[in-house]
N, C-alpha and C positions, 0 to 999 in steps of 0.2 A: 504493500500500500504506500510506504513510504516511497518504493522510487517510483512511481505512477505517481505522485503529487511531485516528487521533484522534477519527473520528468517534463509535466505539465506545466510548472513553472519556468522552466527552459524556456519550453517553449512560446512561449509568452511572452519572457523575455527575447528571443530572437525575432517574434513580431515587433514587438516596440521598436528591437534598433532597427527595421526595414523600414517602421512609416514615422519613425524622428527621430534614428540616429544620423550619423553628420553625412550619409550619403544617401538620407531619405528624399531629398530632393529629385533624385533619379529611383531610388529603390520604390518609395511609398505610389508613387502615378503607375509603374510598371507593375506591382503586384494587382493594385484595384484594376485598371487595365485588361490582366491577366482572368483575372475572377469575373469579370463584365463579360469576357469571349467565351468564359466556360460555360454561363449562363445563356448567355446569345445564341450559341451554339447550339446548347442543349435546345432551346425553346422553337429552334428554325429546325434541327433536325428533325424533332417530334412532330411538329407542324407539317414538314414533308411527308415525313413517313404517314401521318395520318391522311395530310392529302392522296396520294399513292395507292396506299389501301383502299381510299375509298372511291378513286377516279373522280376528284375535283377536279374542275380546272381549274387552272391559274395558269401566268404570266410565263412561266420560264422554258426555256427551249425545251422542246417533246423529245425532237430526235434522239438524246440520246440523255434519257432524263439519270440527274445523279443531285446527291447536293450541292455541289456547284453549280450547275446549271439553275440551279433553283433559287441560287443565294445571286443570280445573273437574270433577273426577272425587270422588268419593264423599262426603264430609262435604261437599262445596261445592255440593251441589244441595239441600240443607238450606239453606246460606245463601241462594243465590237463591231457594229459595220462600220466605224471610224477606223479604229484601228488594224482592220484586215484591207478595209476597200479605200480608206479615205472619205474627202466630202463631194457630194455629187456636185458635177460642173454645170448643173441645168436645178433648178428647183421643180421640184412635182409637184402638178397642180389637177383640181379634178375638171368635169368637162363645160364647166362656167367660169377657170379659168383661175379659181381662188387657188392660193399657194394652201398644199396641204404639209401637215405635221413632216418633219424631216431632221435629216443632222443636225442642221444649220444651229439648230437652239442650243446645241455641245458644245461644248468648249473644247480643246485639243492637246491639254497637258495628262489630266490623267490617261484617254486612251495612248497617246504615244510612251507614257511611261510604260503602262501596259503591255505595246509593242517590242518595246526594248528587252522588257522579261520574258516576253513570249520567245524572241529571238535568239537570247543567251540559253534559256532553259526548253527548251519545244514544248513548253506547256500550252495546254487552251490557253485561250481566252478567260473561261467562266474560271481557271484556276487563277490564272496567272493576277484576274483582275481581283479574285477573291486577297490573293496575297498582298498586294499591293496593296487597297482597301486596309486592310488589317495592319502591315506595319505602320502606314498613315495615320491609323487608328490610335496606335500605341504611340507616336510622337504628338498627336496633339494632344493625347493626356497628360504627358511630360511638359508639355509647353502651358498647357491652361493651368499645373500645376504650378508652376515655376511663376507665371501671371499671377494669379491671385497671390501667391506666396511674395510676391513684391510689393502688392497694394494693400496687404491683409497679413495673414499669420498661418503658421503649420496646419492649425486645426481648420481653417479656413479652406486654405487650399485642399488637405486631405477629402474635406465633404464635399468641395464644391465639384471635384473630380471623381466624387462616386457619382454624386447626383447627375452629374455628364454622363458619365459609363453607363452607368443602369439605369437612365432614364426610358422612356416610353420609347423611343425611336431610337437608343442604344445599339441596337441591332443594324442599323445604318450604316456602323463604323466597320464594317468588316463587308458588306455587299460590294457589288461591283459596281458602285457608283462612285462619284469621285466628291461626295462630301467630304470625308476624311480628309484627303487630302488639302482642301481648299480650306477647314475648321485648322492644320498643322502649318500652313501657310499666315494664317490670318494672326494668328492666335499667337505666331513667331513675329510678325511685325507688330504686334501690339505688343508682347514685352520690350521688344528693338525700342518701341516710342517710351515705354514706361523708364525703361533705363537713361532714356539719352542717346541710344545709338544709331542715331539717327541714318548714318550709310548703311545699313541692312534696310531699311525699309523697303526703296527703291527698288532692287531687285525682290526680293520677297511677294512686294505687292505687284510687282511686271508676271512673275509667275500666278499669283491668284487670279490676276487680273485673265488669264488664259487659260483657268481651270475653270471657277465658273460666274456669273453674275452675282455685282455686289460690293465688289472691290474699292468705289465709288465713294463708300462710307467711310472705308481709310483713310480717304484724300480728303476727305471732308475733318474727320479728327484732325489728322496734320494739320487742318487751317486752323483749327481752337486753338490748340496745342500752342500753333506760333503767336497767337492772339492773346492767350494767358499767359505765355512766359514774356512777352512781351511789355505787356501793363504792370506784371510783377518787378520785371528791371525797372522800367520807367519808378515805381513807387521807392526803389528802395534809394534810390540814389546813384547807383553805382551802375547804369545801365549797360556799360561795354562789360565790364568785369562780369557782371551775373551771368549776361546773355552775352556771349562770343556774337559775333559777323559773321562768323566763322560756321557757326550752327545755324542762324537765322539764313545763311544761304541756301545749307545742307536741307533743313526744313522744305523750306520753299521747293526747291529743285525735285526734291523726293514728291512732295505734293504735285506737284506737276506732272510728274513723269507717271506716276501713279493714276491719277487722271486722266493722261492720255490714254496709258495704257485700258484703262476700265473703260475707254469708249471705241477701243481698234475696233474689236470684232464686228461690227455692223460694217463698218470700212473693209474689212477684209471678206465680209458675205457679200456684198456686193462687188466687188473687185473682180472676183471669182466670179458669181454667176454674171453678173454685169445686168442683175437687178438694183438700185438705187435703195430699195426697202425690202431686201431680200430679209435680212433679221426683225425686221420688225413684221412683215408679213408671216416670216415664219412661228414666230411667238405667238403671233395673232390665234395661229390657224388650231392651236388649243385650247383657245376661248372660247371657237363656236359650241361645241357642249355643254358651255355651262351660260352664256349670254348670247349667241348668234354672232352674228359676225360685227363686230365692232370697228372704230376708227377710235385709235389711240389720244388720249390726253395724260399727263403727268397726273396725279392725284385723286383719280375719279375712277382707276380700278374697286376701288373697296365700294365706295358708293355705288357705281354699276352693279356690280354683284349683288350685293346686299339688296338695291331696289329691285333687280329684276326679281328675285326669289321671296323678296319679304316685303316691297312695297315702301309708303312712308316708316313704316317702322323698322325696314332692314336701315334707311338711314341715320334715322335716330341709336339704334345700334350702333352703328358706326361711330358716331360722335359719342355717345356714352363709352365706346371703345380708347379710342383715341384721348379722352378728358382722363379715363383710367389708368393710361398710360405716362400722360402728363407727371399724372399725380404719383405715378410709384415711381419716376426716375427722379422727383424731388422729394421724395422719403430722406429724412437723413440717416437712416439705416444703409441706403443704395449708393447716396451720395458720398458715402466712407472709402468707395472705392477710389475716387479721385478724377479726377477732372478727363482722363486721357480714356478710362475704361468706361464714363458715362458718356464722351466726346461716340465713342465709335458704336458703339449700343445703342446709344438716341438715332446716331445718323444711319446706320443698319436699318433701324426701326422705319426712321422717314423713307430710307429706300423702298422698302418692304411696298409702304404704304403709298407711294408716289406711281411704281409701275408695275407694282403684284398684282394679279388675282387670286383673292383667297378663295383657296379649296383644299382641299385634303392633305394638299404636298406642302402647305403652309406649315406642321409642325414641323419637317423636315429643315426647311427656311430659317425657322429661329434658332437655328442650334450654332447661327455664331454667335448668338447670344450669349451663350454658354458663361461666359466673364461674371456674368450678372448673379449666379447661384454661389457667389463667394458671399452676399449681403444678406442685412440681417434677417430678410423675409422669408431666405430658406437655412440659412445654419447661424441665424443669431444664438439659439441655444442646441442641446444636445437632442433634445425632445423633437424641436422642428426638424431637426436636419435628420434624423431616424425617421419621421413622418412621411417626409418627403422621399427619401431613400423607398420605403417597402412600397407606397404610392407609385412610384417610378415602375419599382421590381415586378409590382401585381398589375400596370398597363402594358406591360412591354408585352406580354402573350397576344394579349387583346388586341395593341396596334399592329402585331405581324398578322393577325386575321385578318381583320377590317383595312388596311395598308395593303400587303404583300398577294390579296384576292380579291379585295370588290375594289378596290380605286387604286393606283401608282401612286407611289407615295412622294 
């Protein structure tokens, strides 16, 4: 009995020094991580198998059905014809002439990563992208933890990276889409900005900016960012000394190039096909199912939706949406994060809201939010951040049904 309690205590102790001893910064993201895929895994196997058995259908290739092909279900058959065929030089349209659903709305970093593994290892596709997927997966945990752990504290970071992992759409980090990648991208120039290091940005945000829509909200932080440290020099007196020229140039530059970069791809969809609104056509051409064929304006996606399916009151929703939103990013629970991590979450947000349509693939959408589950609304105490934890653990089955079978998530 004795060495069964000491063993136990060992053991215990070799948990502590992984998620706070002095190389918990890399140990503590990688184990919760670790534990997130066992789960993930387990809950998308079962899911299969049970599809299988029973001859559901769903999304993922027939021909030659396995778990990876399965974990390579709806947007991820758009990457693999990127990365086997490329993007068509003609956009497909039906016989009235509208541009239907196509590449064009992919971005072309993760499938060419993809590619590259395909090519070194002769893997699938539905492998090669599951892997890729997943070690993505496991750096933006290391990085969201490394985030919060600069704006906040160990125990901070520790929850706010389960609550990532095991969240409801948890299961996203290892599929063959190329979230991951763009949440390990995002989530690394937002520490770059929390640090001061400002020359990672630039490239960083040139690669998100080619993974997928969004990137925009970066460039938009950079501008606060130079805007507050800027008023802060000015106050203190010592304006050259606090703020370098030297940085204020670095800022600027990176915001710019980063901006550019977040608006090529329509430039380069039309380039290629030598439509003018080839991306914006094609974006379109997934709104007809849920509002008919629209003509695009900034700001009026949420309101469209909402009015066509709810009327005066989808609007009012919306603003009651939006006033909610207002109000939790001026909590001073939220706002403990700091000016840089509310700069790019608020401007995320207004992107969201400026040329989203919300539907389904909306939870998938907020998961650069990710920064924001460091505050005190989800791990101010031990209690919330458990609450929120098993809430997470006991959706994620649910969201792989309702997600991965009746709507693309």
């Amino acid at each position: 009995m004795t060495s069964v309690a000491g063993a136990t205590r060992a053991s215990r102790a070799g948990v502590g020094r992984v998620l706070t001893g002095p190389r918990s910064a890399w140990t503590a993201p990688l184990v919760i991580w670790a534990a997130s895929r066992m789960l993930s895994t387990a809950l998308l196997a079962a899911v299969y198998l049970l599809a299988t058995a029973n001859g559901w259908t769903f999304a993922s290739h027939r021909q030659d059905p396995s778990f990876f092909t399965f974990s390579g279900s709806w947007d991820a058959s758009f990457y693999r014809a990127i990365a086997e065929h490329g993007y068509p030089g003609t956009l497909p349209t039906d016989d009235a002439g509208h541009v239907q659903p196509n590449a064009w709305a992919f971005l072309p970093v993760f499938p060419a990563v993809v590619r590259v593994v395909m090519t070194l290892t002769g893997a699938s596709f539905w492998v090669a992208g599951v892997v890729v997927a997943s070690i993505a997966g496991a750096v933006a945990c290391v990085l969201l933890y490394r985030l919060v752990l600069a704006v906040g504290s160990p125990r901070r970071a520790r929850w706010a990276t389960v609550l990532f992992a095991f969240a409801p759409t948890g299961f996203l980090l290892q599929v063959a889409y190329a979230e991951s990648l763009l949440l390990a991208l995002l989530f690394g120039a937002l520490l770059a900005l929390v640090r001061r290091r400002y020359w990672w940005i630039a490239p960083l945000g040139i690669v998100a900016a080619f993974t997928k829509p969004g990137v925009l909200a970066l460039a938009l932080a950079l501008a606060v960012h130079l805007v507050v440290r800027w008023v802060e020099a000015q106050r203190s007196g010592r304006s050259v000394e606090v703020f370098p020229w030297r940085e204020r140039v670095v800022i600027v530059v990176s915001g710019l190039v980063v901006a550019a970069a977040g608006l090529a791809w329509p430039v380069v969809a039309s380039t290629v096909t030598g439509r003018p609104d080839a991306y914006l056509e094609t974006e379109l051409s997934w709104w007809v199912g849920f509002v008919g064929r629209q003509h695009f304006a900034p700001l009026t996606p949420w309101f469209t939706m909402a009015s066509t399916w709810l009327g005066p009151l989808g609007v009012v929703l919306v603003l009651a949406v939006l006033a909610g939103a207002v109000w939790f990013w001026t909590r001073r629970g939220v706002r403990a994060l700091g000016t840089d991590v509310l700069a790019f979450t608020a401007s995320y947000g207004l992107y969201l809201v400026a040329v989203f349509l919300p539907q389904q693939s909306l939870p998938r959408l907020l998961m650069p939010m990710a920064p924001l589950l460091g505050s005190d609304p989800f791990v101010g105490t031990r209690r919330r951040a458990v609450t929120w934890s098993v809430v997470g653990v006991c959706l994620q089955p649910v969201a792989i049904v309702l997600l991965w079978f009746l709507g693309y998530p």
